[in-house]
VEXGUKOL-972822 format. One record per residue (C-alpha): residue in three letters; residue number from 1; x negated, y, z; chain. Coordinates in nm, 4 decimals. Layout:
[node 'ALA', NUM, [X, Y, Z], 'A']
...
This chain:
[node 'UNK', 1, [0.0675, -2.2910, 0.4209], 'A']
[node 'UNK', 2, [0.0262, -2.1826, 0.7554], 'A']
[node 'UNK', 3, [-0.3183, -2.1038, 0.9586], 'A']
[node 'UNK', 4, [-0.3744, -2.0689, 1.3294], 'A']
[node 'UNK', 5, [-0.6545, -1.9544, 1.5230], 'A']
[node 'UNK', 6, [-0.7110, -1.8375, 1.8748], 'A']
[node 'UNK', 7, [-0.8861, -1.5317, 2.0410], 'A']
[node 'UNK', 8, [-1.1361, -1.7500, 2.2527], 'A']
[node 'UNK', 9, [-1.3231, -1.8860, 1.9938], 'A']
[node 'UNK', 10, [-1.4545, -1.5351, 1.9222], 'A']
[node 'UNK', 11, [-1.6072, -1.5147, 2.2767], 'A']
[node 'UNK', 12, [-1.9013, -1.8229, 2.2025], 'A']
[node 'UNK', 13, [-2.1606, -1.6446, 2.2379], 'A']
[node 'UNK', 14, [-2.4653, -1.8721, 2.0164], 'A']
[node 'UNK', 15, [-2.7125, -1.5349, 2.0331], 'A']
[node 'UNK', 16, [-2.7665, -1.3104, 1.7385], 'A']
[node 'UNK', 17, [-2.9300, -1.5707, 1.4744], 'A']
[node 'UNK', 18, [-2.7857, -1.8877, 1.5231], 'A']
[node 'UNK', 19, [-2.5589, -1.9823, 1.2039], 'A']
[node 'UNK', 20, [-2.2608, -2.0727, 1.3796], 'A']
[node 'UNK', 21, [-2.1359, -1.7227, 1.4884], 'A']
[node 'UNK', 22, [-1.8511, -1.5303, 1.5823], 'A']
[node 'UNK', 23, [-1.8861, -1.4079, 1.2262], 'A']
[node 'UNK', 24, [-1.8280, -1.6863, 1.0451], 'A']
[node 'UNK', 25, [-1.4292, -1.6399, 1.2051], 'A']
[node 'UNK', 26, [-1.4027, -1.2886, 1.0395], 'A']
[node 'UNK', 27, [-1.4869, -1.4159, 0.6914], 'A']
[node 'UNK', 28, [-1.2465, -1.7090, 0.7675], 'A']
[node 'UNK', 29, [-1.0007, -1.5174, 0.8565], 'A']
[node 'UNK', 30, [-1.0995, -1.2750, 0.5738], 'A']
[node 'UNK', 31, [-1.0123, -1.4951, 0.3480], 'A']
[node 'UNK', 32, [-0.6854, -1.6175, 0.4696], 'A']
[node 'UNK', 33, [-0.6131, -1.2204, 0.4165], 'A']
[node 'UNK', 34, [-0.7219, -1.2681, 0.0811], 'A']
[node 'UNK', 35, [-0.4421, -1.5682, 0.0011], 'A']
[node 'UNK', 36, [-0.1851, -1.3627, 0.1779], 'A']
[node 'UNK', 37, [-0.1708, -1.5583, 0.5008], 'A']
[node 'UNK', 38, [-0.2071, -1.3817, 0.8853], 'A']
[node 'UNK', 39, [-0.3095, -1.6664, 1.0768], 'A']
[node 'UNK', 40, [-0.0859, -1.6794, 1.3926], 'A']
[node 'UNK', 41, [-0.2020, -1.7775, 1.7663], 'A']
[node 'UNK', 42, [-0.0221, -2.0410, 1.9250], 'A']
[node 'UNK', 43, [0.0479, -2.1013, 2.2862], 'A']
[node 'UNK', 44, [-0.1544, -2.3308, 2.5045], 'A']
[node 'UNK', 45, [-0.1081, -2.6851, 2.4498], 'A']
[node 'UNK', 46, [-0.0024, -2.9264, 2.7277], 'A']
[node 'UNK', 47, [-0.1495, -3.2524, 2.5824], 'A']
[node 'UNK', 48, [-0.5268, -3.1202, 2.5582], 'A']
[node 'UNK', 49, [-0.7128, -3.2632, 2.8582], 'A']
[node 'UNK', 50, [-0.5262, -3.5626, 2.8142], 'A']
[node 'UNK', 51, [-0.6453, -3.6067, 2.4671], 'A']
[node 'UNK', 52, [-0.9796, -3.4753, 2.5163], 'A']
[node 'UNK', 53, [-1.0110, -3.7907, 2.7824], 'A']
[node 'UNK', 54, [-0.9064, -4.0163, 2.5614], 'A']
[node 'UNK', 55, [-1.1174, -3.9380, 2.2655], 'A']
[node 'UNK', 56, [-1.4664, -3.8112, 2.5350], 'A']
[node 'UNK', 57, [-1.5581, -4.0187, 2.8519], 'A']
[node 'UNK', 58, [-1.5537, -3.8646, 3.1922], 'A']
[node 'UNK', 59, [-1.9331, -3.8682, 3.2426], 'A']
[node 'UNK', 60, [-1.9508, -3.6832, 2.9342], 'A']
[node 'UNK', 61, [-1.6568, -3.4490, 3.0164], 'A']
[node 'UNK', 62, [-1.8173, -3.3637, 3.3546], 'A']
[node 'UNK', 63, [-2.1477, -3.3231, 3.2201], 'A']
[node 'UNK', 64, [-2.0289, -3.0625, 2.9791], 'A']
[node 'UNK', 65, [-1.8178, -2.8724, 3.2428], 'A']
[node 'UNK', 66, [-2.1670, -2.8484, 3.4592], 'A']
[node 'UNK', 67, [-2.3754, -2.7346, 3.1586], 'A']
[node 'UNK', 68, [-2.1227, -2.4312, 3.1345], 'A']
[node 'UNK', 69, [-2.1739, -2.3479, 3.5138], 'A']
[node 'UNK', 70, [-2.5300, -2.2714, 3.4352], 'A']
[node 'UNK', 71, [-2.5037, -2.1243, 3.1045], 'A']
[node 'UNK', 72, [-2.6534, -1.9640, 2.8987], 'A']
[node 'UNK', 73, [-2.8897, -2.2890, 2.7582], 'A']
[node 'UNK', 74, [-2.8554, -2.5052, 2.5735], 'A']
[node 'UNK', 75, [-2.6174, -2.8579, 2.6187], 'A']
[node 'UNK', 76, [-2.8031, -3.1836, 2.4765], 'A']
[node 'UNK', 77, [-2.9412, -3.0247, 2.1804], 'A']
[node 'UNK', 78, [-3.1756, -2.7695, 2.0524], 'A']
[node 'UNK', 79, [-2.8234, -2.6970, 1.8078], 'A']
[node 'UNK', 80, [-2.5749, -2.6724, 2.0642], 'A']
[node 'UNK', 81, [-2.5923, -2.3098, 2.2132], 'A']
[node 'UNK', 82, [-2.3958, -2.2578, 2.5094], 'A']
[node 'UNK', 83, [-2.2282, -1.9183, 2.6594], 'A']
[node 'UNK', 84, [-1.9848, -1.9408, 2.9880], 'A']
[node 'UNK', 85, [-1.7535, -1.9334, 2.7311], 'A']
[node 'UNK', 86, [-1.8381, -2.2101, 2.4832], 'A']
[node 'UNK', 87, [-1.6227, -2.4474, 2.7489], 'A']
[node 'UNK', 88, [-1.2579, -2.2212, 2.6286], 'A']
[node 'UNK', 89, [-1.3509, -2.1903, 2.3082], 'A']
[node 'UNK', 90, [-1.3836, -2.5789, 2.2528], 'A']
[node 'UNK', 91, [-1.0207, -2.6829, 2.4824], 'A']
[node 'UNK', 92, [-0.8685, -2.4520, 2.2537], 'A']
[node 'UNK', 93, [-1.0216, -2.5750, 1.9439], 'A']
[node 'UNK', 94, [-0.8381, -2.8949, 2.0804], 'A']
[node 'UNK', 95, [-0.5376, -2.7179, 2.1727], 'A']
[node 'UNK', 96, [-0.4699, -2.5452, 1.8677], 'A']
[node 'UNK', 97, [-0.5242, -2.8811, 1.6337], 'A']
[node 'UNK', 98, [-0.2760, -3.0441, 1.8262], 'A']
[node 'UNK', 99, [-0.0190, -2.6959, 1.7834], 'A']
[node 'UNK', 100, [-0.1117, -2.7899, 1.3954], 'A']
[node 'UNK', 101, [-0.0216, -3.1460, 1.4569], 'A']
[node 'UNK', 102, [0.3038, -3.0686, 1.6075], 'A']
[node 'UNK', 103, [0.3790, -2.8353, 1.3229], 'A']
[node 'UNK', 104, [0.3162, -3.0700, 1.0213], 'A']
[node 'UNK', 105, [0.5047, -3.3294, 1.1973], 'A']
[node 'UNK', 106, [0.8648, -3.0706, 1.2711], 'A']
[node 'UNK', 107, [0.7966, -2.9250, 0.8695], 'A']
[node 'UNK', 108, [0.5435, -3.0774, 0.6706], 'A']
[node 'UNK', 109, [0.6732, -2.8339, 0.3910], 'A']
[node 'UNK', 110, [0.4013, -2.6665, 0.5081], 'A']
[node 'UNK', 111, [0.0450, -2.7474, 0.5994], 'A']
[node 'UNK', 112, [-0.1631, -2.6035, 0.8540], 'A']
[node 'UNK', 113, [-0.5392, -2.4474, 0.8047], 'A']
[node 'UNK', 114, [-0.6989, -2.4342, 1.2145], 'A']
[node 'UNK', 115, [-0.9541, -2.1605, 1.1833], 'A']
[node 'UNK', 116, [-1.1478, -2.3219, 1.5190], 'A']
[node 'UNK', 117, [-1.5374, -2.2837, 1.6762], 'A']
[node 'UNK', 118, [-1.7133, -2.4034, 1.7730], 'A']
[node 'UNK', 119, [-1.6188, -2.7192, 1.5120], 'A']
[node 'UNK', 120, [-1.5911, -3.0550, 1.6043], 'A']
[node 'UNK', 121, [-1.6816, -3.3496, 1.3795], 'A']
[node 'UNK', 122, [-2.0564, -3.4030, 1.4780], 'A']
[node 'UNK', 123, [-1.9447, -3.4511, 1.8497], 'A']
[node 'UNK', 124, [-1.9619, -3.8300, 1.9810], 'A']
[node 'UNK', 125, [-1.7878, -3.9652, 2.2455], 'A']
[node 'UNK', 126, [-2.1036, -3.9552, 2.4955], 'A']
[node 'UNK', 127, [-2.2784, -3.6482, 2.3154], 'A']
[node 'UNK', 128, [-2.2705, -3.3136, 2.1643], 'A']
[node 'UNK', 129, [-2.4505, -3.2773, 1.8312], 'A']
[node 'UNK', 130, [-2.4612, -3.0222, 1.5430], 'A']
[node 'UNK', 131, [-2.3076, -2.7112, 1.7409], 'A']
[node 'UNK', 132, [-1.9501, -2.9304, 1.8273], 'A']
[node 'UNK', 133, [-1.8806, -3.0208, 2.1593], 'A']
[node 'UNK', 134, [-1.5525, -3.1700, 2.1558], 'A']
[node 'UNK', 135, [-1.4213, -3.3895, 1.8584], 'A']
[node 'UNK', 136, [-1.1483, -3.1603, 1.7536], 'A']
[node 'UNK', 137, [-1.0267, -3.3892, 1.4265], 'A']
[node 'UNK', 138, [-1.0511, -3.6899, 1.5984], 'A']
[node 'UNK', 139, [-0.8586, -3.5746, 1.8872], 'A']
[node 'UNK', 140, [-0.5772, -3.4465, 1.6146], 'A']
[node 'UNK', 141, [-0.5520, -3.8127, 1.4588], 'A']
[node 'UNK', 142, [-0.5547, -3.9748, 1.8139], 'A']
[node 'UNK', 143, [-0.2308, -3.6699, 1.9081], 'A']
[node 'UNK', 144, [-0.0310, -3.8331, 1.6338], 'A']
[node 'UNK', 145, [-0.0779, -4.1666, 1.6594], 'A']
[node 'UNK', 146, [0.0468, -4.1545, 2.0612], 'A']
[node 'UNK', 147, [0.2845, -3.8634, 2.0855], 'A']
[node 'UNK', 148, [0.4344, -3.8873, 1.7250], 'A']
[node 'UNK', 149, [0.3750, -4.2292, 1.6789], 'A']
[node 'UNK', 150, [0.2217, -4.2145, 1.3361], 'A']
[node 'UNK', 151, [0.0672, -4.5648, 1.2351], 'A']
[node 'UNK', 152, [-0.1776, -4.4632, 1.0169], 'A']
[node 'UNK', 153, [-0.4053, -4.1658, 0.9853], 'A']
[node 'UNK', 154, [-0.6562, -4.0505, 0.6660], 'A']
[node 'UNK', 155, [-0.9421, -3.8514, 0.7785], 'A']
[node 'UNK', 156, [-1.1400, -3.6551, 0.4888], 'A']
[node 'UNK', 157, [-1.4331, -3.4879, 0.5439], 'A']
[node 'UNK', 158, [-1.5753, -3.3007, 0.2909], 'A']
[node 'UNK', 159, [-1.8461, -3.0707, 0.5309], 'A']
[node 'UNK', 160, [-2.1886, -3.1375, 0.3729], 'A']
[node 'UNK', 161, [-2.3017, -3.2876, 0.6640], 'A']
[node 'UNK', 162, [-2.1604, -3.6437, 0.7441], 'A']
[node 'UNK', 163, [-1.9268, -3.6397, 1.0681], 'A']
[node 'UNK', 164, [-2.1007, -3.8723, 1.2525], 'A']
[node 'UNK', 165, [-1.9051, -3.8540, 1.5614], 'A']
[node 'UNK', 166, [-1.5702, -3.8811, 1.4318], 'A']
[node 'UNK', 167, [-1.6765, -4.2321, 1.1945], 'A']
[node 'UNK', 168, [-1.7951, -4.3539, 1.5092], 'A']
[node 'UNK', 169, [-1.5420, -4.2916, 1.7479], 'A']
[node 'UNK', 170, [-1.3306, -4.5001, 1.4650], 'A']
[node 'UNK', 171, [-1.5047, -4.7280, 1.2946], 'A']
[node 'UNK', 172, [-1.4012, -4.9952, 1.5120], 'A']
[node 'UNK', 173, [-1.0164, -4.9278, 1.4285], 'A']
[node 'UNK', 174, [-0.7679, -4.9708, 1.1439], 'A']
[node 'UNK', 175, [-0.5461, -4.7081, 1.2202], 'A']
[node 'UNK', 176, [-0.7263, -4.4256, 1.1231], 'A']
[node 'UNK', 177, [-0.8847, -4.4021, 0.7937], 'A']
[node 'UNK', 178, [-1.2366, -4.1766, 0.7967], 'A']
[node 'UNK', 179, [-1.3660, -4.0628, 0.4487], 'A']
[node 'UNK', 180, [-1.6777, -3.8342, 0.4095], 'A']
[node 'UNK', 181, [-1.8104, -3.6582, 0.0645], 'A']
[node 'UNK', 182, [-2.1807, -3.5474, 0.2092], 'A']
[node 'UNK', 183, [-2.5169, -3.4358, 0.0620], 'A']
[node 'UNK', 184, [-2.8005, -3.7295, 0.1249], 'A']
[node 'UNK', 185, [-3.0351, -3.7872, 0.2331], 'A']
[node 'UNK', 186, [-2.9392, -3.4884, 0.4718], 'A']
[node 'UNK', 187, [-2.8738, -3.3971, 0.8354], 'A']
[node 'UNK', 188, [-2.7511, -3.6147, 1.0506], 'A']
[node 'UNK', 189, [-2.9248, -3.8808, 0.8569], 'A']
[node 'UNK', 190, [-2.5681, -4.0990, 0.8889], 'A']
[node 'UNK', 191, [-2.3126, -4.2133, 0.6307], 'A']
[node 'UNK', 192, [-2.4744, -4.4597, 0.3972], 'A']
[node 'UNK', 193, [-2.2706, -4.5892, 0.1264], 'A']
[node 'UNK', 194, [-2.2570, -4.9576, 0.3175], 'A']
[node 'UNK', 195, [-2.1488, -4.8426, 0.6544], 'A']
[node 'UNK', 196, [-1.7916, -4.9725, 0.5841], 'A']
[node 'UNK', 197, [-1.6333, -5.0142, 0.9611], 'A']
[node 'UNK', 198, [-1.7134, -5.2666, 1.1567], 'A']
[node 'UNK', 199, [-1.4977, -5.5258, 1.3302], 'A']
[node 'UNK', 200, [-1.1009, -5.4324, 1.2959], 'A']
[node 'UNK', 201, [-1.1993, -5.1358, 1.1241], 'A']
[node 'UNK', 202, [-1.3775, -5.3029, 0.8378], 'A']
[node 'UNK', 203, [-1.3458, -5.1206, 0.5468], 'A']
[node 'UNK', 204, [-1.1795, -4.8293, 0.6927], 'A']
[node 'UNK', 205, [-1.4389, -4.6198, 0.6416], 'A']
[node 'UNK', 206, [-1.5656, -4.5198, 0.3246], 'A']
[node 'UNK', 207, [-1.8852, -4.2546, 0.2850], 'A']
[node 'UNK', 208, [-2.0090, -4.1143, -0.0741], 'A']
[node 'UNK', 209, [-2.3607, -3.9916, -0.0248], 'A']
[node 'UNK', 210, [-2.4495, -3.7526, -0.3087], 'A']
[node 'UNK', 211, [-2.8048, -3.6100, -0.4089], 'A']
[node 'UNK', 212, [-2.8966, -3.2891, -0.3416], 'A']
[node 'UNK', 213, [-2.7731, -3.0337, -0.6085], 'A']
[node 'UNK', 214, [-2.4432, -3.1993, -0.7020], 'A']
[node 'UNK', 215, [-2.2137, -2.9389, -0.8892], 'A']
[node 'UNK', 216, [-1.8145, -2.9181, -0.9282], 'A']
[node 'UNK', 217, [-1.7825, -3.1516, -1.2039], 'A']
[node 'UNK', 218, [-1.9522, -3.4606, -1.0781], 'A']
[node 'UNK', 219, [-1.8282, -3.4254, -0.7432], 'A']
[node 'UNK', 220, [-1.4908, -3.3471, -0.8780], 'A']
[node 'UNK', 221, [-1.5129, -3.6816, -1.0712], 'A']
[node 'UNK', 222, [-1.5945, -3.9114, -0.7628], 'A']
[node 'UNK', 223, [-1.2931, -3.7296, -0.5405], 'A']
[node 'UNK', 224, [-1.0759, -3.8505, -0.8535], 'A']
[node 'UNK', 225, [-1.2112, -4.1640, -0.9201], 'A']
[node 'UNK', 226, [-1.2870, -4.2873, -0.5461], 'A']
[node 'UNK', 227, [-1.1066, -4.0497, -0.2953], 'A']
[node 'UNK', 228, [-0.7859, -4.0600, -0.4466], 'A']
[node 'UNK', 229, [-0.7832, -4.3978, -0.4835], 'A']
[node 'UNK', 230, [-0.8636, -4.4730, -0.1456], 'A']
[node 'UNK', 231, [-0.5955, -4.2816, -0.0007], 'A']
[node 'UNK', 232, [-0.3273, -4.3870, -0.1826], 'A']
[node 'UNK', 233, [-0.4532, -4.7961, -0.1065], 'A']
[node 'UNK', 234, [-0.4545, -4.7024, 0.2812], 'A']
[node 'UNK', 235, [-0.0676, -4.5161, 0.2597], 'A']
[node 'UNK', 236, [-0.0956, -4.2476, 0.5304], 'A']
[node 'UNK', 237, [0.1530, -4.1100, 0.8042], 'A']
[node 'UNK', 238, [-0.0680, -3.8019, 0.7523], 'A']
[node 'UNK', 239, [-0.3980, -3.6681, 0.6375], 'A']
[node 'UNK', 240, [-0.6428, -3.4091, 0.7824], 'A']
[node 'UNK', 241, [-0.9066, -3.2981, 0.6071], 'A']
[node 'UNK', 242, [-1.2452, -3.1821, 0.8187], 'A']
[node 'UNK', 243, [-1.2984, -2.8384, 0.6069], 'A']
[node 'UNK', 244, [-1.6379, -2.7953, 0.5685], 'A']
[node 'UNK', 245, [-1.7011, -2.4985, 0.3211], 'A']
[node 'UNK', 246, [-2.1134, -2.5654, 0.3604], 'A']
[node 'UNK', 247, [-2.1348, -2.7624, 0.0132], 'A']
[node 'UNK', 248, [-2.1275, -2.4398, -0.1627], 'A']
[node 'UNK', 249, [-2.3514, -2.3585, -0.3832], 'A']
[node 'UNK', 250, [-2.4542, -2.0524, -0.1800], 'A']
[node 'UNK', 251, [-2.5218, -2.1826, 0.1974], 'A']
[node 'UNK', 252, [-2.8284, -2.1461, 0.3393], 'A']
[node 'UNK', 253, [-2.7464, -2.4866, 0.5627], 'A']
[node 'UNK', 254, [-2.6220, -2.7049, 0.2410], 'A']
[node 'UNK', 255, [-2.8059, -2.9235, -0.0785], 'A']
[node 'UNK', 256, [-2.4810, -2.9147, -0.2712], 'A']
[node 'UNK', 257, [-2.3841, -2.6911, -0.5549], 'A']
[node 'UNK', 258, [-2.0089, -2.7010, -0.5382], 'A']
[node 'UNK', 259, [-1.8167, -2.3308, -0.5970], 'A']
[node 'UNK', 260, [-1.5119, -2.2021, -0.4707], 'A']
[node 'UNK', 261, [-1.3096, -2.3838, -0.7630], 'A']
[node 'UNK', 262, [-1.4205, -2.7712, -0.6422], 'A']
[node 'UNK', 263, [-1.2356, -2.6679, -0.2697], 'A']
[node 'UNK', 264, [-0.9139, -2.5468, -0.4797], 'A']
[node 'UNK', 265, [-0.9196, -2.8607, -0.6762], 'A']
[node 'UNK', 266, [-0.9651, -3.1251, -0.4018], 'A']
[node 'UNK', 267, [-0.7204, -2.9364, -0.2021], 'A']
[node 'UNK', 268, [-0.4267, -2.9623, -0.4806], 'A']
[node 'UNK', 269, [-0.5119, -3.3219, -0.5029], 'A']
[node 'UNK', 270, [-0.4982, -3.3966, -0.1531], 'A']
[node 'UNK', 271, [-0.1709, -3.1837, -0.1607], 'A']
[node 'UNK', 272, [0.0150, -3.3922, -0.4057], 'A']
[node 'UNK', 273, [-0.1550, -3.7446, -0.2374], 'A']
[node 'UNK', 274, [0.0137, -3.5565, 0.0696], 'A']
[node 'UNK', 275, [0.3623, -3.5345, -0.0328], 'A']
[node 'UNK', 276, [0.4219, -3.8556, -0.2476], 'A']
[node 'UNK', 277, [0.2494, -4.0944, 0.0629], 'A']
[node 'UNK', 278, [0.2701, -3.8461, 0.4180], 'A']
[node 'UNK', 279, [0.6230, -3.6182, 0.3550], 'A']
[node 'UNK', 280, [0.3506, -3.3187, 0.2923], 'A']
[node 'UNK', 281, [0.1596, -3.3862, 0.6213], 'A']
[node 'UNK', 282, [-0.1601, -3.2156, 0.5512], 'A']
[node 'UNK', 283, [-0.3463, -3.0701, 0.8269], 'A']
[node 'UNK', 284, [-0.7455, -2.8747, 0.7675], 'A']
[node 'UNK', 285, [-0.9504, -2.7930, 1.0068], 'A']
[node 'UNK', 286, [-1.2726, -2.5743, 0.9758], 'A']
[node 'UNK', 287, [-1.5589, -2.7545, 1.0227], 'A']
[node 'UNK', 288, [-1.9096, -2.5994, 0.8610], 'A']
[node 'UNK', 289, [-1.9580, -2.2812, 0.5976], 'A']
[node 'UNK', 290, [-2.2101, -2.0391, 0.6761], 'A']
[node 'UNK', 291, [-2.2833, -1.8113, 0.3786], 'A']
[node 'UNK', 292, [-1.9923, -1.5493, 0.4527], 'A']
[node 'UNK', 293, [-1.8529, -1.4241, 0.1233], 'A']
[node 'UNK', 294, [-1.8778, -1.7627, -0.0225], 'A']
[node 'UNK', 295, [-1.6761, -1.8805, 0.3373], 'A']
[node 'UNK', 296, [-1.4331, -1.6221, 0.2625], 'A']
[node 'UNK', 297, [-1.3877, -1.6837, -0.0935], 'A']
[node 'UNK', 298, [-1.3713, -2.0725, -0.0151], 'A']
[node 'UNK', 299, [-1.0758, -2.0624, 0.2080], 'A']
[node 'UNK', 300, [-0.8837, -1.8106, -0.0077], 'A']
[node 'UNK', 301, [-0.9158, -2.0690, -0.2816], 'A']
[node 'UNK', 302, [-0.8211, -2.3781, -0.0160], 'A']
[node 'UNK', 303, [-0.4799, -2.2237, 0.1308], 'A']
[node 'UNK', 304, [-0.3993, -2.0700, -0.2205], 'A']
């Protein structure tokens, strides 16, 4: 497995206690070390704005873009922290998810872990929420189903929070699939068992709320019993997994009680689902995780 990161997202600045640091990319990265991976950077990529306007409206585009002019403040939310350089950071969140994309699609031999920040999955269309800004998994799924031509996509999310953004900027559509594993009831306060999809998209989105405390083996049984089921029904051209390391048992943001072990397991599933239905296309993302050691020791276990 391959990872790739990029030098910008080091520079958004959130201040000194906010949990989404510059930190939390030195443990990451840490623990690629730790699996015997060097994450490489890759060059800027010449579909993002393009894709960024398809997946965010213009109003919401601009009105980012003038938040940054004044920054440092805050954008929307008390959550969503904002340096001059939070605007870089996010493109190339964008950017480097679709260098991912292009690199599962010419070798899916290999998979591709994007260590990015500021993550992605909480941001709407119209908003930012939950420190993302721009919908980086979404606007990987919406990449390869236009330039590749992929016909189906299978989103997993298995952050603790529900991604909110990325069910809604889908739910409406068949083509990709959107799956989310989250604590309940829990921040955002989305992703009840019966939101399903709605119109076309019926039934193309799936969410397993799970009370507070769950540990490996229960959680482990469900991702058999439901997950895998689900993806092999809906027969992928790829899956990407939003890599939220915040269910473990040690992060001061989660209600779940998962260890390093639960990650390893759900990521050889989703490995094997990967090359019987997709040719091995498997592309993670970083989303949440902010107890360090137990981020580093989370993604060691995931790209191991």
């Amino acid at each position: 497995m391959r990872a790739f990161t990029h030098e910008s997202f080091a520079a958004h600045d959130t201040g000194p206690i906010h949990p989404e640091s510059a930190r939390r990319l030195l443990w990451a990265i840490e623990g690629c070390r730790r699996a015997g991976i060097e994450p490489e950077q890759p060059p800027p990529h010449d579909a993002t704005e393009a894709v960024i306007r398809k997946v965010h409206s213009d109003e919401y585009i601009e009105s980012f873009a003038s938040a940054i002019a004044v920054a440092p403040a805050m954008f929307m939310t008390p959550d969503n922290v904002i340096s001059p350089e939070t605007w870089s950071a996010a493109w190339n969140a964008v950017g480097t998810a679709l260098s991912a994309a292009d690199a599962i699609m010419s070798d899916p031999r290999d998979g591709v872990f994007v260590i990015a920040r500021p993550p992605g999955h909480h941001a709407e269309r119209n908003a930012a929420f939950g420190f993302c800004y721009f919908n980086t998994i979404a606007c990987a799924a919406e990449y390869l189903l236009d330039r590749h031509g992929l016909d189906r996509v299978f989103i997993l999310d298995w952050d603790v929070h529900h991604g909110n953004g990325t069910q809604h900027i889908f739910e409406r559509r068949s083509d990709v699939f959107y799956l989310s594993l989250h604590g309940w009831p829990f921040y955002p306060g989305t992703g009840r068992a019966e939101e399903r999809g709605t119109g076309e998209g019926e039934g193309a989105t799936r969410n397993f709320p799970l009370a507070t405390g769950t540990s490996d083996r229960d959680y482990l049984r469900i991702f058999e019993r439901e997950v895998v089921k689900e993806i092999e029904g809906y027969r992928p051209d790829a899956i990407l997994i939003s890599a939220g390391f915040d269910a473990h048992l040690r992060d001061p943001l989660g209600n779940l009680a998962l260890t390093e072990e639960a990650f390893r397991e759900m990521t050889l599933m989703t490995r094997e689902l990967a090359r019987r239905l997709c040719h091995g296309r498997i592309l993670s993302l970083l989303e949440g995780g902010y107890d360090h050691e137990a981020l580093a020791a989370s993604v060691a276990a995931h790209l191991r």
